[in-house]
C-alpha positions as CSV (number, residue, x, y, z in Angstrom):
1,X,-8.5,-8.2,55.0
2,X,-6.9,-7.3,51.7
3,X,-3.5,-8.8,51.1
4,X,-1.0,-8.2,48.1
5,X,0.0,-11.1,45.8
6,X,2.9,-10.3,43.8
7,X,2.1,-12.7,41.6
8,X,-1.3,-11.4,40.5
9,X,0.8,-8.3,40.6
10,X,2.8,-9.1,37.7
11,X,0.4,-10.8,35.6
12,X,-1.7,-7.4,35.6
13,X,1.1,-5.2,35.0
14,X,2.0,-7.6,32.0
15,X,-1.3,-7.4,30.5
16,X,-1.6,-3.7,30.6
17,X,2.0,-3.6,29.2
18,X,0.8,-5.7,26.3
19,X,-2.0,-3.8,25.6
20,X,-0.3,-0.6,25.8
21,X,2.1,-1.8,23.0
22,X,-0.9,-3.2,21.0
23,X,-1.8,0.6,21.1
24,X,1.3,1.8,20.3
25,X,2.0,-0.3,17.4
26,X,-1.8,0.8,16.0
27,X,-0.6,4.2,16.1
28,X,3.0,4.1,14.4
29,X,1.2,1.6,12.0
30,X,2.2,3.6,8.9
31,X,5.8,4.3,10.6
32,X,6.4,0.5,11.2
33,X,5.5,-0.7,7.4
34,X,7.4,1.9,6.3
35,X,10.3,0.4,8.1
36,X,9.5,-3.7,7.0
37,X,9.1,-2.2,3.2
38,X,12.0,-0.8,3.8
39,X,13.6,-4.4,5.2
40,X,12.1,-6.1,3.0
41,X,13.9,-3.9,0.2
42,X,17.2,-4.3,1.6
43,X,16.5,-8.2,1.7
44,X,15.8,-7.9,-2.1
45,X,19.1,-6.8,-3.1
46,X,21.1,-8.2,-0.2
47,X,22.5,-11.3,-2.5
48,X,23.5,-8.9,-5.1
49,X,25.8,-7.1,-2.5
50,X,26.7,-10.2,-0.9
51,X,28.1,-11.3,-4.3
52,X,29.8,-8.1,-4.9
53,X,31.5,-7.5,-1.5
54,X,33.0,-11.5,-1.7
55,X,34.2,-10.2,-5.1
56,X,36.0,-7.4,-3.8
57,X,39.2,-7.4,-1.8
58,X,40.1,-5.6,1.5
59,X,37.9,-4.5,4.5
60,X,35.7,-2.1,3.2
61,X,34.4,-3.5,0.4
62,X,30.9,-3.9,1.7
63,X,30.7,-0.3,1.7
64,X,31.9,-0.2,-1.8
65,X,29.6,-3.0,-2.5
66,X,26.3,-0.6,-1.4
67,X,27.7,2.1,-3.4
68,X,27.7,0.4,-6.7
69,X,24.6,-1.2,-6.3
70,X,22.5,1.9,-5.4
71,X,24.3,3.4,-8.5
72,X,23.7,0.7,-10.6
73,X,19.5,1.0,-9.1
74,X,19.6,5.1,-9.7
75,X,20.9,4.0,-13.6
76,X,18.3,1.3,-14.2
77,X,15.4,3.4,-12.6
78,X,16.5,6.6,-15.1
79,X,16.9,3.7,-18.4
80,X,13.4,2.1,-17.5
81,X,11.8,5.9,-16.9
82,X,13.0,7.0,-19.8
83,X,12.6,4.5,-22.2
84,X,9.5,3.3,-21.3
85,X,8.2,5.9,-18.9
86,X,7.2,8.3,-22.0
87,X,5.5,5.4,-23.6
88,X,3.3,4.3,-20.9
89,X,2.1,8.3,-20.0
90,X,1.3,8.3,-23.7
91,X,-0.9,5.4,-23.8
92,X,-2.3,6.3,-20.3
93,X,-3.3,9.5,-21.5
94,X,-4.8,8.3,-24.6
95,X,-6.8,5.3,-23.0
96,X,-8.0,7.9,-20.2
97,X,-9.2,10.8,-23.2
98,X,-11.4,7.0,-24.7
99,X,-12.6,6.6,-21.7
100,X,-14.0,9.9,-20.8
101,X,-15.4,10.1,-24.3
102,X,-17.3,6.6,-23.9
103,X,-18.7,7.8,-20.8
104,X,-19.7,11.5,-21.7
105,X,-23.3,11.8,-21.6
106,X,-24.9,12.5,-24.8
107,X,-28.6,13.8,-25.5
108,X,-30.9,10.7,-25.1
109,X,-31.5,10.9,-29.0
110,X,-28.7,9.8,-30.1
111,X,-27.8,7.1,-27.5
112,X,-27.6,3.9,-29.4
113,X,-30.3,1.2,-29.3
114,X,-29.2,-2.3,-28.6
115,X,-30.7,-4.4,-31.5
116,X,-31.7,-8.6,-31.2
117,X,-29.2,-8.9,-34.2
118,X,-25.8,-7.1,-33.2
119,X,-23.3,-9.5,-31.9
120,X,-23.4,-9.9,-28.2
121,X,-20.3,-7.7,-27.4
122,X,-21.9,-5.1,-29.0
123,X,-24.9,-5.1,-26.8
124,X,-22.7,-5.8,-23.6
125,X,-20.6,-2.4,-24.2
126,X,-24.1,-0.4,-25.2
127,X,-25.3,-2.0,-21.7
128,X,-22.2,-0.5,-20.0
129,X,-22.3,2.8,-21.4
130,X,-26.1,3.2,-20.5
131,X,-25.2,2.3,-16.9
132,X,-21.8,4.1,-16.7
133,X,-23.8,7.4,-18.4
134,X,-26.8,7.2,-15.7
135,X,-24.1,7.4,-12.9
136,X,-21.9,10.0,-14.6
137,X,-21.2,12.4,-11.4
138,X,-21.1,9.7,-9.2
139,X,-18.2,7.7,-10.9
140,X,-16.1,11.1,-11.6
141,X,-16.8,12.4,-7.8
142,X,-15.4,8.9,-6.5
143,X,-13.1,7.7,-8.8
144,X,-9.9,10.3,-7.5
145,X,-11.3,8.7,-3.8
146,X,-11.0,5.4,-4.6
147,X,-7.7,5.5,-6.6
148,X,-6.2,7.2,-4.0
149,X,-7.2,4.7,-1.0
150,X,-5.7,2.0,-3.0
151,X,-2.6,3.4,-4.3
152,X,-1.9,6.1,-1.6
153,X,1.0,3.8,0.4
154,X,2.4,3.0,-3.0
155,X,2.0,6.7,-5.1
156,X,3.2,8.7,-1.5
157,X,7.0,10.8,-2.7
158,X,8.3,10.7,1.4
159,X,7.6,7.1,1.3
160,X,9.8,6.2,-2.1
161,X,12.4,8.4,-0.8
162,X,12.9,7.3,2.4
163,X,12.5,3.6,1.9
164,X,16.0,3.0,-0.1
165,X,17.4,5.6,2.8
166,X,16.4,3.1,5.8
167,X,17.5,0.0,3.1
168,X,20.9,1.1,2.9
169,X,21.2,1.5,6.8
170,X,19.4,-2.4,7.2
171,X,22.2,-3.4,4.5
172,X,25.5,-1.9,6.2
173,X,24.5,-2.1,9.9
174,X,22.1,-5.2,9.8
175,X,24.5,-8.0,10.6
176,X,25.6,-6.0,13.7
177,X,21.9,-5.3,15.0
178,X,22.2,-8.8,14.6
179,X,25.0,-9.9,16.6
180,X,23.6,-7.1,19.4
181,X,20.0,-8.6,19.9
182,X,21.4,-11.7,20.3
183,X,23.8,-11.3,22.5
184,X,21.3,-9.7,24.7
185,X,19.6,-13.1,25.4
186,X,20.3,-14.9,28.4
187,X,22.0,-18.5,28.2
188,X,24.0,-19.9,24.9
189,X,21.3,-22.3,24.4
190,X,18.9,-19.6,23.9
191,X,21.1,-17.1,21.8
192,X,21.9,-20.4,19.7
193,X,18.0,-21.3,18.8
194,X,17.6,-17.5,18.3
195,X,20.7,-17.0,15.3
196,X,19.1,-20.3,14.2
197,X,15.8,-18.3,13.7
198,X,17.0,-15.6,12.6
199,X,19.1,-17.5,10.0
200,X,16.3,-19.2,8.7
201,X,13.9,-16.0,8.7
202,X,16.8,-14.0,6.7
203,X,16.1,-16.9,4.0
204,X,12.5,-16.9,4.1
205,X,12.2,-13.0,3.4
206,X,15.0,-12.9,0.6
207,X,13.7,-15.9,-1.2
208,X,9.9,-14.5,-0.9
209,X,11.0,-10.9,-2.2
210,X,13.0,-12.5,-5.2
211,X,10.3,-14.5,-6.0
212,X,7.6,-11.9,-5.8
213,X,10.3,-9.6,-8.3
214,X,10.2,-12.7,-11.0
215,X,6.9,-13.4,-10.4
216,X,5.6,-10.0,-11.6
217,X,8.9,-9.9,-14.3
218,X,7.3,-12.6,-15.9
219,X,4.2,-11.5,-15.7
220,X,4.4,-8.6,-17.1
221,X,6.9,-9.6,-20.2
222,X,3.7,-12.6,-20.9
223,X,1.1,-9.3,-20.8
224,X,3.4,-7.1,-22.6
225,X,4.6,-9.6,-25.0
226,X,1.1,-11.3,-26.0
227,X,-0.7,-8.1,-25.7
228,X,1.0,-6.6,-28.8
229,X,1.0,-10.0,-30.5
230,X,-2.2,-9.9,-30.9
231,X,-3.1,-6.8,-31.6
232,X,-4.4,-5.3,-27.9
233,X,-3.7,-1.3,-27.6
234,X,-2.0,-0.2,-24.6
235,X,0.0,-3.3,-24.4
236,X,2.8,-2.0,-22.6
237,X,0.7,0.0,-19.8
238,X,-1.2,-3.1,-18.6
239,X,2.4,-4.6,-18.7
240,X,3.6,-2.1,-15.8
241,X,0.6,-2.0,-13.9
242,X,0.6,-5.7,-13.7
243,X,4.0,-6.0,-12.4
244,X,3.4,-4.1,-8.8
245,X,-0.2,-5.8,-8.4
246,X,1.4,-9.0,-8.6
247,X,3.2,-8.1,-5.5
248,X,-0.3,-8.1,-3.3
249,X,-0.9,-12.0,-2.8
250,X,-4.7,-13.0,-5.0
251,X,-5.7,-9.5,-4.4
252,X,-3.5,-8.0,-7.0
253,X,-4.0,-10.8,-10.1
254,X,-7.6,-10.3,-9.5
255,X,-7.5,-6.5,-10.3
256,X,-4.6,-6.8,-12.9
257,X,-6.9,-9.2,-14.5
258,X,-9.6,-7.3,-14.0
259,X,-8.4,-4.5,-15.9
260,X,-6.8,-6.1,-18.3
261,X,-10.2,-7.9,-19.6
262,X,-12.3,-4.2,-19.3
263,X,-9.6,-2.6,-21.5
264,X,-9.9,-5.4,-23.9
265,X,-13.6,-5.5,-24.0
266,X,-13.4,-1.5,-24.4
267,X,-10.9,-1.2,-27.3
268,X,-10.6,-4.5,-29.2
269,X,-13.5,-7.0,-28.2
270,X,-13.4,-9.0,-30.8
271,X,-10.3,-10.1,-29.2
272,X,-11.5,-10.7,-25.7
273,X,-12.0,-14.3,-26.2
274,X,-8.3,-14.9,-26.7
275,X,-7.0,-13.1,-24.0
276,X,-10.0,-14.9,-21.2
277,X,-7.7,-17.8,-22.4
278,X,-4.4,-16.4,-22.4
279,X,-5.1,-15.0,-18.8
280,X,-6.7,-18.3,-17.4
281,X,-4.0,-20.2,-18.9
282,X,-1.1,-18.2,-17.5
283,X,-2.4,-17.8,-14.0
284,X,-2.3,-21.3,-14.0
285,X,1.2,-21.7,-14.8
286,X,2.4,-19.0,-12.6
287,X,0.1,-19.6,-9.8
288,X,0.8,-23.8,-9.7
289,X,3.9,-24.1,-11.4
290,X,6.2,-21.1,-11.6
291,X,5.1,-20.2,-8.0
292,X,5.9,-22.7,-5.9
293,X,8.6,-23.9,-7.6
294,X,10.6,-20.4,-6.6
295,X,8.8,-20.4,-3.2
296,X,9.6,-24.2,-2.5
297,X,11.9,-23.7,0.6
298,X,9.8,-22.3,3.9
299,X,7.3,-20.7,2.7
300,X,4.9,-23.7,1.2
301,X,1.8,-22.3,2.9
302,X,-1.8,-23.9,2.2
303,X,-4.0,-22.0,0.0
304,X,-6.3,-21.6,3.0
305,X,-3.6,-19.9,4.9
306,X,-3.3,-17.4,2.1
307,X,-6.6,-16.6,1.7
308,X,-7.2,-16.2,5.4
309,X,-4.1,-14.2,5.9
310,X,-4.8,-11.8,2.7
311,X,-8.7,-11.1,3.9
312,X,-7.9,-10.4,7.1
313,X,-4.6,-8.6,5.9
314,X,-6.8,-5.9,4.1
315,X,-9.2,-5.8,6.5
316,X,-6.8,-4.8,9.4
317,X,-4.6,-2.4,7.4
318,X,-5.9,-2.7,4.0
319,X,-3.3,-2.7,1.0
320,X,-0.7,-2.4,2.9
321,X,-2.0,-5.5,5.3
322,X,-2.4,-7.2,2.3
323,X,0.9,-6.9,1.0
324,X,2.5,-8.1,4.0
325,X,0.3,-11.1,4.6
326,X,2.0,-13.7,3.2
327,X,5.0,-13.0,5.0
328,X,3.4,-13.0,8.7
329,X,1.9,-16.3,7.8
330,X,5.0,-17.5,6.5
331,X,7.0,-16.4,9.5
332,X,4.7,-17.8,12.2
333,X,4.6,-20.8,11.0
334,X,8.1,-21.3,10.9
335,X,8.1,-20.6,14.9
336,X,5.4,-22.8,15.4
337,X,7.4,-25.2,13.8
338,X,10.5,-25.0,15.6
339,X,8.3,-25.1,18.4
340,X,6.7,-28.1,17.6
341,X,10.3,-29.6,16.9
342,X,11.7,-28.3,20.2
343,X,8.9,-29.7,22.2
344,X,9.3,-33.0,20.4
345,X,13.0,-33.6,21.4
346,X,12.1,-32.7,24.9
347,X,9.7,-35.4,24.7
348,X,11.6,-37.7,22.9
349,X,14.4,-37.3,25.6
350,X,12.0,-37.5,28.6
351,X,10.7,-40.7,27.7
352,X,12.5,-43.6,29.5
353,X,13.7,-46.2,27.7
């Protein structure tokens, strides 16, 4: 005879509600990283208005504090667009009419023949230009595809528009959201290790976004800097496309790079051998020194851990997953280690003497 057991009951109904809200989340995947940029954002300039609204007298100066910030952010987004955003369409435009005249086909004729004598970056490029040539339609027809699967969450007008919207809620509402979750838990034990958390993940994600913001500063004042130094065109365009790649953990240096040294060897190669050097000493220097030393409180995560969390990042939900590896990792295991410490002291005071 069949019988009921509540207990199995619940365990089913648990598992279906879990995997109902795996769904869910799949679905409003675009939604909810729209919303964590968007945190994450508000976590970025959240010191600044901290400082500002300690400043200010009275009971409203937080709101006071937002407003000059987001003014001061609309004034240094119209300096930067102006000053340099004319330079960089010029020398995007320029680089884009060499690079459609390198790989024009031309009657066969007239292709040039690589000769034993000519210096080896000579024969490289006429190596390049035969394959790039023999795959003309192909590289034009994909090219738009490509670009736009890797820079669609980033290029998209809604999603620039909205994200300092829901930033400015986070930043004047998120101490009260706060206060409401965790008042919701049950027991003053629990609500405690829960502000704890939520103390320590408020520094984790402000610390990570200001050191992702310096990190690709400096990187792009080394490119910009060096690049016209010595003499490599287009010095201030690989500057500014360097500086949001550095925000996608190894992916992002590895295409940065990448361009940077196909540029080089397309314009001035008689130069590439001082920027291979330039480029492998810097990454060093930002990658084991500048690096952790601005990520050196809770987020020390073991190379392995990165690399894991970026490839499987991308995988899942591509740029977008890869962006916001480094953070998940970081954040889980912080919990496992209070975990880890919580079941310790239990231990510790279980143990007779």
């Amino acid at each position: 005879m069949l019988g009921f057991d509540p207990r199995v009951a619940r365990a089913t109904w648990t598992v279906i509600g879990i995997g109902l809200l795996c769904l869910a989340t799949y679905a409003i995947r675009r939604t909810l990283f729209m919303f964590v940029v968007a945190l994450l954002f508000a976590y970025l300039l959240l010191p600044v208005i901290d400082f500002i609204d300690r400043v200010l007298p009275g009971n409203q100066s937080r709101g006071i504090a937002l407003a000059v910030v987001y003014l001061l952010l609309v004034a240094g987004i119209a300096i930067i667009g102006t000053e340099i955003g004319s330079r960089v369409t010029e020398q995007a435009a320029n680089l884009a009419q060499r690079i459609t005249d390198f790989i024009k086909p031309e009657p066969a004729q007239n292709l040039p023949q690589p000769q034993p004598l000519k210096p080896m970056t000579d024969r490289l490029l006429s190596l390049v230009r035969t394959a790039i040539q023999d795959h003309y339609q192909e590289i034009l027809q994909k090219l738009p595809q490509a670009a736009w699967s890797a820079l669609g969450a980033f290029t998209n007008v809604i999603f620039i528009v909205i994200v300092p919207i829901l930033s400015f809620f986070f930043l004047k509402d998120g101490r009260a959201l706060q206060r409401s979750v965790v008042s919701q838990v049950i027991g003053a034990g629990n609500r405690r290790a829960l502000a704890d958390i939520a103390g320590e993940l408020n520094v984790l994600l402000a610390q990570y976004m200001r050191a992702l913001v310096i990190l690709g500063l400096a990187t792009a004042l080394a490119y910009g800097s060096f690049f016209a130094i010595i003499g490599v065109p287009y010095a201030i365009l690989l500057a500014v496309i360097a500086f949001p790649l550095e925000f996608i953990p190894m992916l992002g240096p590895v295409v940065s790079t990448t361009i940077v040294l196909l540029v080089t060897g397309f314009t001035v190669p008689q130069r590439l051998i001082a920027v291979i050097v330039f480029l492998a000493v810097f990454r060093i220097f930002q990658d084991y020194v500048l690096s952790p030393h601005l990520m050196s409180s809770g987020m020390q995560l073991h190379p392995l851990l990165v690399i894991f969390g970026v490839f499987a990042g991308e995988q899942i939900a591509g740029v977008p997953g890869a962006f916001l590896s480094v953070p998940v990792v970081a954040v889980l295991r912080m919990l496992y280690r209070r975990l880890e410490r919580a079941r310790l002291r239990s231990e510790f005071v279980e143990t007779p003497r």
